[in-house]
C-alpha positions as CSV (number, residue, x, y, z in Angstrom):
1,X,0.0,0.0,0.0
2,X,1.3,3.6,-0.9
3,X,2.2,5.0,2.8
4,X,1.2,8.8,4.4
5,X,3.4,11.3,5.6
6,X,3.0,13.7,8.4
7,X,4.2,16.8,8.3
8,X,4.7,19.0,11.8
9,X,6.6,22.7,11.0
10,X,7.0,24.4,14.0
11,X,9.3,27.6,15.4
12,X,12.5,25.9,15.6
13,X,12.3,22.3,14.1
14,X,9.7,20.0,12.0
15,X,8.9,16.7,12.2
16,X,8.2,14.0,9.8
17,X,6.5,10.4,10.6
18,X,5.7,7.9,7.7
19,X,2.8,5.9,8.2
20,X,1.4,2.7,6.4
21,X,-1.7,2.9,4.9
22,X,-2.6,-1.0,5.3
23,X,-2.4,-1.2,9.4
24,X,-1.1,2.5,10.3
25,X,2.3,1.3,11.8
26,X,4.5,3.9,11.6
27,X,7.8,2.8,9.1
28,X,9.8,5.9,9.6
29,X,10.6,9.6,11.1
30,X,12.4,12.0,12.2
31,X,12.9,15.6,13.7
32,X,15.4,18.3,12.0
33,X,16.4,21.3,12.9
34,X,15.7,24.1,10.5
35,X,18.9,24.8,9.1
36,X,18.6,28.6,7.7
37,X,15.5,30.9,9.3
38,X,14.5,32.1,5.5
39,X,11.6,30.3,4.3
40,X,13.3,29.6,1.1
41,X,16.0,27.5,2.6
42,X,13.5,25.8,4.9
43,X,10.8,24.9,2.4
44,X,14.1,23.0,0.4
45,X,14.9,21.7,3.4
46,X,11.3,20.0,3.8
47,X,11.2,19.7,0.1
48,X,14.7,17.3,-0.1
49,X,13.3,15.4,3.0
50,X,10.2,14.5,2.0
51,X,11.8,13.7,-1.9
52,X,13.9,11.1,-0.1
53,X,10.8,8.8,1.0
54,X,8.7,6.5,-1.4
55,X,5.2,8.0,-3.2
56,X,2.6,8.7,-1.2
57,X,-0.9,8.6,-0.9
58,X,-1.5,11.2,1.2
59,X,0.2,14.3,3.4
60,X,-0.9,15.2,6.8
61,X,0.3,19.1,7.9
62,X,-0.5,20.0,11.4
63,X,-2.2,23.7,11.1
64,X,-2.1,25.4,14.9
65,X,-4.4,28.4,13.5
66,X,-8.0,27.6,11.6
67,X,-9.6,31.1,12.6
68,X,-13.3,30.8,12.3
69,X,-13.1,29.6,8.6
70,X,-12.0,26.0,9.1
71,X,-13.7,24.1,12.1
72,X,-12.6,20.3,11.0
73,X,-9.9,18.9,9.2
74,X,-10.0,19.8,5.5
75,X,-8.2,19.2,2.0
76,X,-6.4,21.4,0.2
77,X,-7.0,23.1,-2.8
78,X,-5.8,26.7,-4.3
79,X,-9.2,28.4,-2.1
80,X,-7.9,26.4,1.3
81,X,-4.6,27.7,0.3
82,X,-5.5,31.4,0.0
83,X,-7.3,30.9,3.4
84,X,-5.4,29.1,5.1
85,X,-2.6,32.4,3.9
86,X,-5.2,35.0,5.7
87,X,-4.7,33.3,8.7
88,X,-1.1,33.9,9.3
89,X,-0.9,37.4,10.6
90,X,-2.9,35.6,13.7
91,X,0.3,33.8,14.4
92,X,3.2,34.2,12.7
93,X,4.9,32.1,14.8
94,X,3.7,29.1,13.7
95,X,1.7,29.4,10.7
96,X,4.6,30.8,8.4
97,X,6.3,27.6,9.2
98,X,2.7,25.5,8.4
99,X,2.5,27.5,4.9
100,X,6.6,26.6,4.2
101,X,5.9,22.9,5.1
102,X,2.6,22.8,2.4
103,X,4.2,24.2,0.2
104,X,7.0,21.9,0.2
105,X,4.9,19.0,0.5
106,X,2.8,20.3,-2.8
107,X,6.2,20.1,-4.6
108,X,7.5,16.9,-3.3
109,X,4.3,14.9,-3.7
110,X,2.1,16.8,-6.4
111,X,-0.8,14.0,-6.9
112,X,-1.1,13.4,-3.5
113,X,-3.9,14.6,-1.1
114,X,-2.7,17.2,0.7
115,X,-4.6,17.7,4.0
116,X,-4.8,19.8,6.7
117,X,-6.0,19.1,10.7
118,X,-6.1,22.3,12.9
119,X,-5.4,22.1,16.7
120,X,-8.2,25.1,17.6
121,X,-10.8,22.2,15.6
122,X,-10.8,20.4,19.3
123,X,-12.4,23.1,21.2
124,X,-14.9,24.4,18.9
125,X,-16.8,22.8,21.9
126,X,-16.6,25.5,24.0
127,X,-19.3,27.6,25.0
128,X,-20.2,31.4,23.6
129,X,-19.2,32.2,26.9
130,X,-15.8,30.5,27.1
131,X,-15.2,31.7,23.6
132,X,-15.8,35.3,24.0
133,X,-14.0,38.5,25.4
134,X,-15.5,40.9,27.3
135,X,-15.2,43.3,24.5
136,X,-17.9,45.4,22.5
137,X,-20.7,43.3,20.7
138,X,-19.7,45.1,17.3
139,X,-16.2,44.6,17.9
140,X,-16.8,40.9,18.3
141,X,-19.1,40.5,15.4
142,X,-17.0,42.7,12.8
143,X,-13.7,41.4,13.3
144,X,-14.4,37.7,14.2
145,X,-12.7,38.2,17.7
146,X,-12.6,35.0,20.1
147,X,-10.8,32.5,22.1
148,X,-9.8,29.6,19.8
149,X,-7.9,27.7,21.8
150,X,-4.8,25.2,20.8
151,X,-3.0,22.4,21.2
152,X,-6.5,20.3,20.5
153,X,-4.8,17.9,18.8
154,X,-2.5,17.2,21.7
155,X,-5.3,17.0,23.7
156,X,-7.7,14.7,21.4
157,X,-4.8,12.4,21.5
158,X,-5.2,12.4,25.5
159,X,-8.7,12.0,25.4
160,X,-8.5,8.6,23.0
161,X,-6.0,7.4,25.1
162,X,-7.9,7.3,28.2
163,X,-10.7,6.3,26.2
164,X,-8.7,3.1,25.1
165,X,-7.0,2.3,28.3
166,X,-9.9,2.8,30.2
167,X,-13.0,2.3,28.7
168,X,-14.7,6.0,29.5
169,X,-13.2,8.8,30.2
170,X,-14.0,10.6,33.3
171,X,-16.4,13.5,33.6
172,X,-13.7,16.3,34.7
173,X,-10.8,16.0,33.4
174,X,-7.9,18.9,33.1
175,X,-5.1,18.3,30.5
176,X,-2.2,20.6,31.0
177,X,0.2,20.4,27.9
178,X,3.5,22.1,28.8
179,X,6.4,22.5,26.0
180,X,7.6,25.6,24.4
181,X,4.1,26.4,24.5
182,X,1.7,25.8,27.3
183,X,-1.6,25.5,28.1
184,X,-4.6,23.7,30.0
185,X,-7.9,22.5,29.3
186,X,-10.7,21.9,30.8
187,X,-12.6,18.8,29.5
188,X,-16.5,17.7,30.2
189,X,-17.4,14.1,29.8
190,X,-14.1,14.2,27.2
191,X,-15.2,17.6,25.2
192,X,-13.1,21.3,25.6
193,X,-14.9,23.4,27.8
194,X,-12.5,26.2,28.3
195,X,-8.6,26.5,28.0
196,X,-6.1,29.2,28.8
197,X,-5.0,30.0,25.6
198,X,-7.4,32.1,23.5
199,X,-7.2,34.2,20.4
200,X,-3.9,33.8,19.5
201,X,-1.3,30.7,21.6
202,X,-0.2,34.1,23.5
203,X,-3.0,34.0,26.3
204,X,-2.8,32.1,29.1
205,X,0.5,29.9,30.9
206,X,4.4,30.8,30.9
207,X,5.7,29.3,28.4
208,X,9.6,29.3,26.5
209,X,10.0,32.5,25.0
210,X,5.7,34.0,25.5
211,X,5.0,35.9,28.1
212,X,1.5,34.4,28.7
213,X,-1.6,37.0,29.9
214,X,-0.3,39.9,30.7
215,X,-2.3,43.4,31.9
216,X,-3.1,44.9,28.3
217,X,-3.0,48.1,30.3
218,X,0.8,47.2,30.3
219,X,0.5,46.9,26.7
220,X,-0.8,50.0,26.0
221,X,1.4,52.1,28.5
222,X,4.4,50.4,26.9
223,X,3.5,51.4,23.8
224,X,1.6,55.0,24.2
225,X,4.6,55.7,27.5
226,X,7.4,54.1,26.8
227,X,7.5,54.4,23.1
228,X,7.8,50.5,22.1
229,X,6.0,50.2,18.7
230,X,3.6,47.4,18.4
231,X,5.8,45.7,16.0
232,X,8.9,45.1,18.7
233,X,5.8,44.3,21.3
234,X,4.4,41.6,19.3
235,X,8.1,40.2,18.6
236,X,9.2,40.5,22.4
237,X,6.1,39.1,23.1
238,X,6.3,36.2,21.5
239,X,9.9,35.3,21.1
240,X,11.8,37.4,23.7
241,X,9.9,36.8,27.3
242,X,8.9,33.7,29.4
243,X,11.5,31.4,30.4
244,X,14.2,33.6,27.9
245,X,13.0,37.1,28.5
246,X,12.9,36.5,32.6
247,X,15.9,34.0,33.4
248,X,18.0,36.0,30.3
249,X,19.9,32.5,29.9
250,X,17.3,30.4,27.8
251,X,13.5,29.9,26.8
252,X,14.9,26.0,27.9
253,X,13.3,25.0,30.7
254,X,16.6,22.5,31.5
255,X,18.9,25.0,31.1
256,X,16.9,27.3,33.4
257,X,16.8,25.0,35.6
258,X,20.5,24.5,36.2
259,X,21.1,28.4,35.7
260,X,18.9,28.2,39.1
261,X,20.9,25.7,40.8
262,X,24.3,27.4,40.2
263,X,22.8,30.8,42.4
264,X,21.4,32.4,38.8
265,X,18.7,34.7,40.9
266,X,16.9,35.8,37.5
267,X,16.4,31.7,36.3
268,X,15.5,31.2,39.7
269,X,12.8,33.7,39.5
270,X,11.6,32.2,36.2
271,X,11.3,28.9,37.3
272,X,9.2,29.9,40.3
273,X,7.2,32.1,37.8
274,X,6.8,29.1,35.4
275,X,5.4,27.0,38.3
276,X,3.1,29.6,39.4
277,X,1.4,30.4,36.0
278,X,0.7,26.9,35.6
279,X,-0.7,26.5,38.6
280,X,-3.0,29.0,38.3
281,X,-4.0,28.1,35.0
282,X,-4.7,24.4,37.0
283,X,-6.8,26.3,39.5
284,X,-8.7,28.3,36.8
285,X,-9.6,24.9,34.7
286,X,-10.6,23.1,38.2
287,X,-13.3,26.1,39.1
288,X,-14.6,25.7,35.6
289,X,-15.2,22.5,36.2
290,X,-16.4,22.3,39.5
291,X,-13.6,19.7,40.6
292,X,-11.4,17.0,38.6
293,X,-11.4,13.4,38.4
294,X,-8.2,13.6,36.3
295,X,-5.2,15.2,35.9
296,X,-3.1,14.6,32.4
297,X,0.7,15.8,32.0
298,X,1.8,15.8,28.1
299,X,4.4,17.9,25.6
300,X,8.1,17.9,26.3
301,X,8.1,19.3,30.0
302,X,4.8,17.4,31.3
303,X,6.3,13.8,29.8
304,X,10.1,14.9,31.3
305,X,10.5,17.0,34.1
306,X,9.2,15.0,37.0
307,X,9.9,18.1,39.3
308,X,7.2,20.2,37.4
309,X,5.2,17.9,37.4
310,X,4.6,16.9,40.9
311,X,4.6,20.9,41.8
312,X,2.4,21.5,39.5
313,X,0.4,18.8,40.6
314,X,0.2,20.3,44.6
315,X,-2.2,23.0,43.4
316,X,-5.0,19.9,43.4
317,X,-3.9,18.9,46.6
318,X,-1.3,16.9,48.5
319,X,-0.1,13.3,47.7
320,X,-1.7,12.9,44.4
321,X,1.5,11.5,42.6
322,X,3.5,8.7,44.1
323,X,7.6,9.9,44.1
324,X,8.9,6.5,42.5
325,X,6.1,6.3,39.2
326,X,6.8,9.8,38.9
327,X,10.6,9.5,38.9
328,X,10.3,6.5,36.7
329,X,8.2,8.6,34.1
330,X,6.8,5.6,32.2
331,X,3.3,6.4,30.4
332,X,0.3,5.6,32.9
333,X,-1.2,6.4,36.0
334,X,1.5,8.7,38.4
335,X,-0.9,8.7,41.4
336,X,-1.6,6.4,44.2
337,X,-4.0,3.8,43.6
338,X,-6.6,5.5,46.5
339,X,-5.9,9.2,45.0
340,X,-8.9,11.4,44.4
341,X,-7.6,12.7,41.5
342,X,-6.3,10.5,39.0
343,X,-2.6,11.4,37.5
344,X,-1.6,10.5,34.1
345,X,1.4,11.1,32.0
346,X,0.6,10.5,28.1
347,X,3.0,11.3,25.4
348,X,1.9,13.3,23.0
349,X,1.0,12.0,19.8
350,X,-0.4,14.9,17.6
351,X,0.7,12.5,14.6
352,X,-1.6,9.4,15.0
353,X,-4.7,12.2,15.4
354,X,-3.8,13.3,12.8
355,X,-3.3,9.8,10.6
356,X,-6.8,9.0,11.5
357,X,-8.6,12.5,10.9
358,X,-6.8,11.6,7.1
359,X,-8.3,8.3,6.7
360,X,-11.6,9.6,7.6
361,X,-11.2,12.3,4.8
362,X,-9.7,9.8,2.3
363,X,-12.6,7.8,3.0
């Protein structure tokens, strides 16, 4: 059978799994750091990459951004295209890199089916509430302003997991996905109710190089007061604050970490700000929900860092991961068998959601 490729672009790296069609095990992959910041050079990097592996049937790009155009998985044509190209002043970040990698996948593979699956797809469950700002009506309904939320694809991974391992998944559940970008969800009855990021993946946690929610009246005194043009506040914003822009030594969590240890008072602080943000965010999703049965860790920090974890972790109460599965960090439960709240640690797997929202499409 011819095989599918999926295609993950993101800020610094992308990532490439090949998948057989016949019984979806996975034959190859990789991860590559992009070797030039142009995207020229990056598309041929892509390009040569994906050149190198046999025809395919199909090509899977991860999209962080659908706006309110795309609410499911779609193929794409030259009109998806030109949409999908609107979208990228919502986040440059990570939708330049999406366009590079379609691109390049249009010119490795040009009969194949190109699709894409969107991460802000998974909470189009959320309620008006949830998914509105407490700005002007007209504001709202002219420009199309609301909360998306994203990393839904991390999170419908999560969701089938527990689903398969389980049999149901619990009726509160709060899913905290912590990598270079971070956020957490609340789910009901295995649906997004609310999450911490919203318009754009700036709201919300802490993360690498984001500053997460900060005042707007900041904002606008930095930039009416201080003189900072909106241009270098959106670029700080994004890739000059959290973890880099507080500890000054890296948006790395690792590297933070042992800044901290060696007396770096600055990484200290960060640290202690990383933890906080996402404990607040863990509080915010547990009032939403009125309570959790479950507690998910995923993305590179939440499957690594035991540490964060099990601080993290304290803001639902004492004792609700046991020290040796957590130091272990093997996939599964993390908690005590009599815990209130179930603990879970699930790698990520953005890639298999993404094979099977394909299928259903090629189908």
């Amino acid at each position: 059978m011819i095989p599918i490729v999926i295609v993950n672009t993101g800020s610094s790296t992308f990532k490439w799994t090949l998948f057989s069609d016949e019984n979806d095990e996975q034959i190859d992959g990789g991860t590559e750091e992009w070797a030039a910041d142009d995207a020229l050079n990056r598309k041929a990097q892509i390009e040569e990459r994906l050149r190198a592996l046999p025809p395919c049937r199909a090509v899977g790009h991860r999209v962080v951004h659908g706006g309110t155009v795309f609410r499911e998985s779609v193929v794409i044509d030259d009109r998806t295209r030109h949409e999908l190209e609107l979208l990228v002043p919502l986040d440059s970040l990570h939708m330049r890199p999406a366009m590079v990698g379609i691109d390049a996948a249009l010119a490795a593979f040009p009969h194949a089916r190109q699709i894409a699956c969107f991460d802000t797809a998974f909470h189009r469950t959320m309620s008006e509430a949830a998914a509105s700002y407490a700005l002007p009506a007209e504001w709202t309904q002219k420009w199309g302003l609301q909360r998306f939320g994203f990393h839904g694809l991390s999170v419908a991974w999560s969701v089938d997991w527990v689903r398969r391992k389980q049999g149901s998944v619990p009726a509160r559940v709060i899913v905290a996905h912590l990598g270079s970008g971070c956020s957490v969800t609340a789910l009901k009855d295995g649906a997004s109710v609310d999450t911490t990021m919203g318009f754009t993946p700036l709201e919300g946690l802490m993360m690498s190089t984001r500053s997460g929610s900060v005042d707007p009246g900041l904002l606008i005194h930095l930039e009416i007061r201080c003189g900072i043009s909106a241009q270098i506040l959106e670029d700080t914003l994004m890739r000059g604050s959290g973890l880099l822009g507080v500890s000054g030594v890296s948006g790395d969590l690792r590297k933070v970490v042992a800044a901290a240890a060696e007396g770096n008072a600055a990484a200290k602080l960060a640290y202690e700000q990383f933890i906080l943000y996402a404990r607040r965010g863990l509080g915010a999703m547990r009032g939403v929900l009125g309570g959790a049965e479950m507690l998910i860790f995923t993305g590179g920090i939440g499957e690594h860092d035991p540490r964060v974890r099990s601080e993290i972790a304290a803001a639902l109460g004492e004792g609700l991961i046991d020290a040796k599965k957590n130091d272990a960090g093997a996939e599964g439960a993390l908690s005590p068998a009599d815990s209130p709240i179930q603990v879970l640690l699930i790698r990520a797997r953005e890639d298999l959601i993404l094979l099977r929202e394909i299928k259903r499409l090629l189908s």
